[in-house]
C-alpha atoms as one frame of an Amber mdcrd trajectory, in Angstrom:
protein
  58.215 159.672 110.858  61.540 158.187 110.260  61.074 155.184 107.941  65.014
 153.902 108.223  63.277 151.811 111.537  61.793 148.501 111.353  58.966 150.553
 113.485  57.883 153.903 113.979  56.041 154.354 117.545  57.477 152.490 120.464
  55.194 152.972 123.312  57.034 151.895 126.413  55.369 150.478 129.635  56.744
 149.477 132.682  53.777 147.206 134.940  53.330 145.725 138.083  50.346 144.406
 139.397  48.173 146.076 137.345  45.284 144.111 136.738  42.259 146.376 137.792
  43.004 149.291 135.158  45.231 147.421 132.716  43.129 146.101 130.075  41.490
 149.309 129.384  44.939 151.301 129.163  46.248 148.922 126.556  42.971 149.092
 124.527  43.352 153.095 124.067  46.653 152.960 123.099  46.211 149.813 120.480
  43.969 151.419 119.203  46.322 154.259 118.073  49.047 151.888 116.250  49.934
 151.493 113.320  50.770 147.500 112.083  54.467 148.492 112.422  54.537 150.130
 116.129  55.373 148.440 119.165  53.711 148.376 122.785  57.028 147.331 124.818
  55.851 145.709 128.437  58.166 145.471 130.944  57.025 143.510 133.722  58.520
 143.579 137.317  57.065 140.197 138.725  53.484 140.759 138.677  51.524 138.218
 140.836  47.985 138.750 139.713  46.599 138.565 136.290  48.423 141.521 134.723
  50.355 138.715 132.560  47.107 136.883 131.814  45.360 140.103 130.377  47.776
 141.259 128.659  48.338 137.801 126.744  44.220 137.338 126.012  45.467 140.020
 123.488  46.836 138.318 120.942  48.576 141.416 119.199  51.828 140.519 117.579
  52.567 144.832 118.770  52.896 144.022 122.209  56.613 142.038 122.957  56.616
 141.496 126.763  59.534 140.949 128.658  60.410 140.216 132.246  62.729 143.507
 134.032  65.749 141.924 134.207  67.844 144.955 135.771  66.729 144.522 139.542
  63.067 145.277 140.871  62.040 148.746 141.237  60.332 151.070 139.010  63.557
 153.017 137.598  64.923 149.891 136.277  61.684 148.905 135.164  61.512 151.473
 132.923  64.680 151.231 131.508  64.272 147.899 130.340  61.388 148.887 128.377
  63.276 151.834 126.838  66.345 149.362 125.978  64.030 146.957 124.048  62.072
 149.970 122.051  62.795 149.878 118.415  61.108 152.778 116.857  61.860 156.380
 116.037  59.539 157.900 118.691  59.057 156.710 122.116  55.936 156.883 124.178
  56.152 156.559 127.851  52.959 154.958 129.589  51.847 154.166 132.653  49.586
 151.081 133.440  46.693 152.595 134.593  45.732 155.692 133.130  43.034 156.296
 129.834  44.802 157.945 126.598  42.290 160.212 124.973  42.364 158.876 120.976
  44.338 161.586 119.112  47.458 161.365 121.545  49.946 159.537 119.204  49.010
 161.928 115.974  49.370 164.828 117.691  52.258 164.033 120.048  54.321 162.334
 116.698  53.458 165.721 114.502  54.812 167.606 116.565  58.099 165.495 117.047
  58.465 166.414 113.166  59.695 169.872 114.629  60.733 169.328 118.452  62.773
 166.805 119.884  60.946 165.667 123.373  57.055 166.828 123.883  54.754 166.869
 126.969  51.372 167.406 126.838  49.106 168.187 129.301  46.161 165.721 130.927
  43.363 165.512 133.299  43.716 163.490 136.515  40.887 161.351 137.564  40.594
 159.002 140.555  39.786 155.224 140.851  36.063 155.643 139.425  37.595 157.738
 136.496  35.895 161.287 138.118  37.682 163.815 137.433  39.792 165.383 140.237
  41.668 168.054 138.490  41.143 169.567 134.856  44.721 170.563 133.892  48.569
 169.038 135.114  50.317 172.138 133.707  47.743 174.506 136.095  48.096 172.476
 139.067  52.162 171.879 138.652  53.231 174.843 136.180  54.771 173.998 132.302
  57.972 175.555 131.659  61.676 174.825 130.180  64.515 175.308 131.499  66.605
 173.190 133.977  67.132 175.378 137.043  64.108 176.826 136.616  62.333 173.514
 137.106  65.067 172.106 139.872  62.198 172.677 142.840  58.960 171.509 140.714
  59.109 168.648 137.672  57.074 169.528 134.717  58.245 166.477 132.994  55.407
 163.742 133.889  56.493 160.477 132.376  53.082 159.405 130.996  52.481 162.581
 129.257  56.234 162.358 127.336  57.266 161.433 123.969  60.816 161.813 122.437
  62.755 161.273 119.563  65.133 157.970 119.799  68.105 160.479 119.869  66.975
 161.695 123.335  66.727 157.454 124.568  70.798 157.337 123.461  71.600 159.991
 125.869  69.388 158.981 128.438  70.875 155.581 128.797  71.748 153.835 131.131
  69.861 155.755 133.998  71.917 157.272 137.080  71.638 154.983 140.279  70.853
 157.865 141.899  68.323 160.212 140.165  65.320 160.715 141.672  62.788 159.270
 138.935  62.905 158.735 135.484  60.783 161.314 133.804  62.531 164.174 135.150
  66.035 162.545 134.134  64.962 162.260 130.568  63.230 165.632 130.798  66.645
 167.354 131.515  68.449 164.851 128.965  65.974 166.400 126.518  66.768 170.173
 127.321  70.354 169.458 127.161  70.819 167.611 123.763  67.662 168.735 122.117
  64.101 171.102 121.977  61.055 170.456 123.927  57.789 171.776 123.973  54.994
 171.660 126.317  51.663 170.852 124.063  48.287 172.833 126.077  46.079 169.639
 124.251  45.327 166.905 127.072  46.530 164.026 125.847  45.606 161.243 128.487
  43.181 161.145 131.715  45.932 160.199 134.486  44.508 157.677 137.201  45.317
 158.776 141.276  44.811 155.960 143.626  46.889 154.342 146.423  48.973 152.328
 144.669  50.584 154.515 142.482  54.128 154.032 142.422  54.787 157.962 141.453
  53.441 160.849 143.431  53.859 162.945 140.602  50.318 165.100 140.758  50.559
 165.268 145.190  52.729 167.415 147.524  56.241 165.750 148.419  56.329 164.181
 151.388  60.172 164.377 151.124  61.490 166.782 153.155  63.072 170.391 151.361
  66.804 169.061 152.144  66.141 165.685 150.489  64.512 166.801 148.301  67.740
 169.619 147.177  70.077 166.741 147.906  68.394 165.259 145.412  68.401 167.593
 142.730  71.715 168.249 143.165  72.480 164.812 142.527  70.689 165.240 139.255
  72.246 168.037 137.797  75.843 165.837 138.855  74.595 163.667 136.736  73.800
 165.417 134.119  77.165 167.794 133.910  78.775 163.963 134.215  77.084 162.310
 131.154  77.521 165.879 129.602  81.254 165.715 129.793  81.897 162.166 128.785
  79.495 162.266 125.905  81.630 165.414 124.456
């Protein structure tokens, strides 16, 4: 890892009323840090005890801040990614399990590639498992028009190099999601590689705010409008940045 950064492993985390799966989610990536990394908590106005939890921690890692770019999920996000600090970023969601060896391997292998995914199990509300394997149910593969119908970039199962986070911001008002924006971002300024280890056990319940693992309930024209927003965006950040 680079050591020119005051830390090494910023894990990003956007929340919102999280309080049922929180607490264990935070434990199983703690666990995982090193004294210098950073869990980054962005909160969108939580009115239960997702504040209260995640202060009984008492870890000088996690820096919470309030989203202070408008509420929704996109800017959310981005507020987490503008106060990371270290060299390789870890998207997470708020409610999912992280199996114990996902920060090694995902950081090894951002020695040779530039944004990683890796695959996971999905589990519902009870933590059974529902399906065995993301990449089977979705398809892994690079390439941008290849992946302009289905998006093989899952936010929670992403980690990139702080290079990719320069690019990336500010977000698009009008991309779709985050993930896939970054995703893109990553196969136009650097390499990525789609790791067959599953890295996390990612929670399905109704109040998800991505549909990420279900069918679309947007219809095929949105859905192309869309995308063709996306890759606008792109080809525009593309040209100014040259």
């Amino acid at each position: 890892m680079g050591t020119h950064c005051e830390y090494n492993v910023s894990v990003c985390m956007a929340t919102y009323n999280g309080e049922k799966y929180i607490r264990q989610q935070i434990e199983t990536i703690l666990m995982q840090l090193n004294k210098n990394d950073e869990l980054i908590i962005s909160d969108d106005g939580s009115n239960d005890k997702t504040l209260f939890i995640i202060e009984n921690f008492k870890d000088e890692r996690i820096r919470v801040f309030k989203n202070e770019n408008g509420p929704n999920v996109l800017n959310n996000v981005e507020n987490a990614l503008k106060k990371a600090k270290g060299e390789y970023i870890f998207l997470s969601d708020q409610d999912d399990i992280w199996m114990k060896n996902k920060i090694n391997i995902l950081s090894n292998l951002l020695n040779t590639y530039d944004l990683v995914v890796s695959d996971c199990e999905i589990i519902n509300e009870e933590d059974e498992l529902i399906y065995d394997s993301f990449f089977k149910k979705i398809g892994e593969k690079r390439g941008i028009i290849k992946n302009l119908y289905k998006n093989p970039y899952f936010g929670c199962c992403m980690a990139f190099k702080k290079k990719i986070l320069q690019h990336a911001l500010p977000f698009p008002k009008n991309i779709p999601m985050h993930d896939i924006w970054i995703g893109y971002i990553g196969e136009l300024y650097g390499k990525t590689f789609f790791c067959d280890d599953k890295l996390i056990k990612y929670r399905r319940h109704k109040d998800n705010t991505s549909p990420a693992t279900e069918i679309s309930k947007s219809s095929f024209s949105k859905k192309i409008f869309s995308r063709i927003n996306l890759i606008y965006s792109l080809l525009k950040r593309y040209i100014l940045e040259i």
